[in-house]
C-alpha positions, -999 to 999 in steps of 0.1 A, spaced: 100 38 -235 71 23 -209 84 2 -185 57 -25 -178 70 -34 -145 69 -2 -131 31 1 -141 30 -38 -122 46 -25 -89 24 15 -90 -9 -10 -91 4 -38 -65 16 -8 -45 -22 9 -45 -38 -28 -42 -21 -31 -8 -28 7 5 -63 -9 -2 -58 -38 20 -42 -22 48 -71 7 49 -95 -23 48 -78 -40 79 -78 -3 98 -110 5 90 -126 -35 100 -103 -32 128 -89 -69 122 -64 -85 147 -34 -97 133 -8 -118 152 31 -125 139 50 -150 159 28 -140 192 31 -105 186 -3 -84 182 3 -56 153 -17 -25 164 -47 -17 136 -33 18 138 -3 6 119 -23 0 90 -30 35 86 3 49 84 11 15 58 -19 23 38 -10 63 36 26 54 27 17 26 -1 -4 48 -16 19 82 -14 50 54 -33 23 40 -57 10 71 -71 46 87 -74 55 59 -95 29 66 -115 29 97 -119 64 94 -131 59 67 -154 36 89 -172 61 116 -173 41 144 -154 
């Protein structure tokens, strides 16, 4: 059986791999509590959020 959630998390997952390689590659500042995260941060997020949200896809198709 297809677990909808699972397909709900894989595209969530690839929707913010998109966000974060939109923030490295605009280079925008972001600032938590007085603390400047480095753009370069958003590269490894955005490589990492993609490599979990197309292995949960992949399995929930079975391949």
């Amino acid at each position: 059986m297809k677990r909808p959630a699972s397909l709900i998390v894989g595209i969530l997952l690839l929707i913010m791999a998109c966000a974060q390689l939109c923030r490295f590659l605009l280079k925008v500042h972001v600032v938590a509590a007085g603390f400047v995260v480095p753009v370069w941060l958003s590269a490894i997020a955005a490589v990492v959020l993609a490599a979990l949200g197309i292995w949960l896809l992949k399995e929930r198709s079975g391949n």
